[in-house]
C-alpha positions as CSV (number, residue, x, y, z in Angstrom):
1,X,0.0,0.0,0.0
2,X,1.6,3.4,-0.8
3,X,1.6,5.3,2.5
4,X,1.0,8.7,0.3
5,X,-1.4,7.3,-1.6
6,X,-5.1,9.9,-2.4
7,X,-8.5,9.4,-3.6
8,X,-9.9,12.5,-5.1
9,X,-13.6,12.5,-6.4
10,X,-14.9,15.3,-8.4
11,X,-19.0,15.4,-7.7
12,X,-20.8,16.3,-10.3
13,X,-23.8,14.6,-12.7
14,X,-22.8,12.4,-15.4
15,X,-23.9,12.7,-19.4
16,X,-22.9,15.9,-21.6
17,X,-25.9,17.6,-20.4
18,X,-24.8,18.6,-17.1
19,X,-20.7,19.4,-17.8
20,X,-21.0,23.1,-17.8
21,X,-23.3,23.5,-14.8
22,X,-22.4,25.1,-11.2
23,X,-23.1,21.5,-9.8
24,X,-20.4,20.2,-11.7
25,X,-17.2,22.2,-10.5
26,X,-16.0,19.2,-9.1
27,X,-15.8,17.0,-11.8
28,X,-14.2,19.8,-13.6
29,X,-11.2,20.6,-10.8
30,X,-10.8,17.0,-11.2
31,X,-10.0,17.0,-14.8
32,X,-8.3,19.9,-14.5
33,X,-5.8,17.4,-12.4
34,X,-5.9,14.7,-14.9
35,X,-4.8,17.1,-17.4
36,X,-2.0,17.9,-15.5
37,X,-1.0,14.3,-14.3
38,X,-1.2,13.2,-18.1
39,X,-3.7,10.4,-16.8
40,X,-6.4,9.4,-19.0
41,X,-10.2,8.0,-17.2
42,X,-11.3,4.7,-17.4
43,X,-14.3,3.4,-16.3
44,X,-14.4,1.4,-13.5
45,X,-16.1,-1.4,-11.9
46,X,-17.1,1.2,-8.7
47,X,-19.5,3.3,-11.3
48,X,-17.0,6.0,-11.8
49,X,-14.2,6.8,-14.7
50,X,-10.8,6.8,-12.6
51,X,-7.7,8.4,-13.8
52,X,-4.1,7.4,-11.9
53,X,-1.0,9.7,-11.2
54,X,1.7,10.9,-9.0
55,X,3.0,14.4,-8.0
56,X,6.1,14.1,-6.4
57,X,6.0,11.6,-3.7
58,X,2.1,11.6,-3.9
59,X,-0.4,9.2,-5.7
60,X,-3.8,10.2,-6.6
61,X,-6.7,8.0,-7.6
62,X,-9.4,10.4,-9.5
63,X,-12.7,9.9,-9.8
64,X,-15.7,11.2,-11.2
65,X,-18.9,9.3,-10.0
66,X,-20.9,7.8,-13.0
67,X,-23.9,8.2,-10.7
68,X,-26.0,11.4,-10.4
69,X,-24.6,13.6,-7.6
70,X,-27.0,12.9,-4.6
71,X,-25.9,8.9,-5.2
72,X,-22.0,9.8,-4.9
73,X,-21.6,7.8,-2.2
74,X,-21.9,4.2,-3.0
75,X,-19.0,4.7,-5.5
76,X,-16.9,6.5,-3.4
77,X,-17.0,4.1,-0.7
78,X,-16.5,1.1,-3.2
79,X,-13.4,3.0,-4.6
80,X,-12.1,4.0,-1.0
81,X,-12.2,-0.3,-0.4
82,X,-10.8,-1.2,-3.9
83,X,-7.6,1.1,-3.9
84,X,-7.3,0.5,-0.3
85,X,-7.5,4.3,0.8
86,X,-8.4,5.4,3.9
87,X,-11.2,8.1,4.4
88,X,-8.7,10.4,6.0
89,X,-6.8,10.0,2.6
90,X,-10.2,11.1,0.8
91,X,-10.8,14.6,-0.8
92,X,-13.5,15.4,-1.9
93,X,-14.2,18.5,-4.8
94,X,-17.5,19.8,-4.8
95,X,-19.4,23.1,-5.4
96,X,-21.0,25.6,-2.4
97,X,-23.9,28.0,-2.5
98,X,-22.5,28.9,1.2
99,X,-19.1,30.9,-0.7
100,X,-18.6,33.2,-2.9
101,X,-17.9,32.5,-6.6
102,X,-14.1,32.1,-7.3
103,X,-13.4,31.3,-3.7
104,X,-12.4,27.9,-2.7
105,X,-12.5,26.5,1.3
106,X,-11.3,23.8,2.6
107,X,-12.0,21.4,6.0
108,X,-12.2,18.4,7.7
109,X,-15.3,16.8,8.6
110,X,-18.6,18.8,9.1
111,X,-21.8,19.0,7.8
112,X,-23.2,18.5,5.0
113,X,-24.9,22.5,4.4
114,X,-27.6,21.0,2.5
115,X,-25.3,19.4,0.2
116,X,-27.2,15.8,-0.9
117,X,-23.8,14.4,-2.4
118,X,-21.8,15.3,0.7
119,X,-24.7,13.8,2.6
120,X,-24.7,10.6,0.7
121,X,-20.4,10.0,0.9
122,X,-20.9,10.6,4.7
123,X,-24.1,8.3,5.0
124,X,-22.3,5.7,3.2
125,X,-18.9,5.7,4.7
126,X,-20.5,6.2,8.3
127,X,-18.4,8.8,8.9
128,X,-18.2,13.0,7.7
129,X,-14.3,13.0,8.6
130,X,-13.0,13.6,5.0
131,X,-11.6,16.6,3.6
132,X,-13.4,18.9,1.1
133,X,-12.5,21.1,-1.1
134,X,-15.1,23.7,-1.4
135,X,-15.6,25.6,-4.6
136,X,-17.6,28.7,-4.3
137,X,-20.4,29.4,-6.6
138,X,-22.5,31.7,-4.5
139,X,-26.4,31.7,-3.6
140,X,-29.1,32.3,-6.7
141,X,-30.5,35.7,-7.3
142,X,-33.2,37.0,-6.1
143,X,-36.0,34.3,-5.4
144,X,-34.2,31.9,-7.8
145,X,-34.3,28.2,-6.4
146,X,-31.1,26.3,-5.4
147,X,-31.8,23.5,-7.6
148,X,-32.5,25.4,-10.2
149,X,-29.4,27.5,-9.9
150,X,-27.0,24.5,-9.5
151,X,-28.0,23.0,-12.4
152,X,-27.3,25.8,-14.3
153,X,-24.2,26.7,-16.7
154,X,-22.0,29.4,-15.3
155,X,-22.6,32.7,-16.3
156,X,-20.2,34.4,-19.5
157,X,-18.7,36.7,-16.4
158,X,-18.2,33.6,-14.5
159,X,-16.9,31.7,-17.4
160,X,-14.0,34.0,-18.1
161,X,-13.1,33.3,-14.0
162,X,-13.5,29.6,-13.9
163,X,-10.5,28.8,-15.3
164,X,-8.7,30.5,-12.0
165,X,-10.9,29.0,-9.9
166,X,-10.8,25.8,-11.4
167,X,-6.8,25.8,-11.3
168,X,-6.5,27.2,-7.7
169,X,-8.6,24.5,-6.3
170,X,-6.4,21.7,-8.3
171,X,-3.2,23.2,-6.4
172,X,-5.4,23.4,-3.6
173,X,-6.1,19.5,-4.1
174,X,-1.6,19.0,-4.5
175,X,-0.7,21.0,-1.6
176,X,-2.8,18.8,0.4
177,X,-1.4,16.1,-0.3
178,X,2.0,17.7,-0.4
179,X,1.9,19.5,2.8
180,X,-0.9,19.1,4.7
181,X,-4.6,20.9,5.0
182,X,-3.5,23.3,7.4
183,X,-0.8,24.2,4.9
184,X,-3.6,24.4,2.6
185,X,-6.0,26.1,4.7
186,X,-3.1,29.1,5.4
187,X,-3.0,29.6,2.0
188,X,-6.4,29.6,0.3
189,X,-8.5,30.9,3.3
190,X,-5.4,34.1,3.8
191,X,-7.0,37.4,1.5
192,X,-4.0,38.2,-1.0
């Protein structure tokens, strides 16, 4: 077992449909990782396409759940058990009404803010202690409804940003694993 070993799941829903929407900023920051690891997805036998790579010392096991976001759980947990990666070694990418757009926070463990795909990895893993990676796309406007919002594609201001965002929560992602989430934490949560 490789003792700096990571599994990093991008939520998100699956199909062509969905790829450009707020709720799938996840599954974007985890391509963005692939990209930069050289690593190709496969499908798996979890119900999620899996890319491999290292960075420095580091391995990470990406993933991008096959299933609709509010059912990430069951293939999370099946990939934690296959690759033989503890929860405390999961990282989980998704996007949060909660923070601003173009801001990215990261903890351990928590709630899961109304989240139904944070609330399903926790449900089935029996535990919330994993670390997230939190990518801001702020609340609706004015009476709009969550759902709705989510599942909509990111504005043309917003597109022009994403990039950034989607970058600096992919080194947020490697200097977890490189130096730790309060190392992280110092820097992404510290105004520049």
């Amino acid at each position: 077992m490789d003792t700096n070993q990571w599994l990093v799941v991008g939520l998100g829903n699956p199909g062509p449909g969905y790829a450009g929407n707020r709720h799938n900023v996840g599954n974007m920051v985890v391509s963005e990782l692939a990209t930069r690891l050289s690593a190709s997805f496969k499908t798996s036998r979890s119900n999620a396409l899996v890319a491999e790579g290292r960075v420095g010392d580091a391995r990470f096991v990406l993933a991008k759940p096959l299933s609709f976001m509010n059912l990430s759980g069951g293939p999370t947990a099946s990939l934690l058990k296959y690759f033989k990666v503890d929860a405390s070694r999961l990282i989980v990418v998704h996007d949060e009404l909660d923070i601003p757009f173009d801001t990215i926070r990261l903890k351990l463990g928590g709630g899961n803010g109304g989240h139904n795909g944070i609330r399903d990895i926790s449900a089935a893993l029996g535990t919330p202690d994993y670390i997230r990676v939190r990518v801001g796309i702020g609340r609706p406007p004015g009476r709009m409804d969550a759902a709705a919002y989510v599942l909509q594609n990111f504005s043309g201001a917003e597109r022009e940003t994403l990039p950034n965002l989607i970058s600096d929560a992919a080194d947020a992602v490697e200097l977890i694993a490189a130096e730790g989430l309060t190392a992280a934490q110092l820097k992404f949560h510290t105004a520049s």
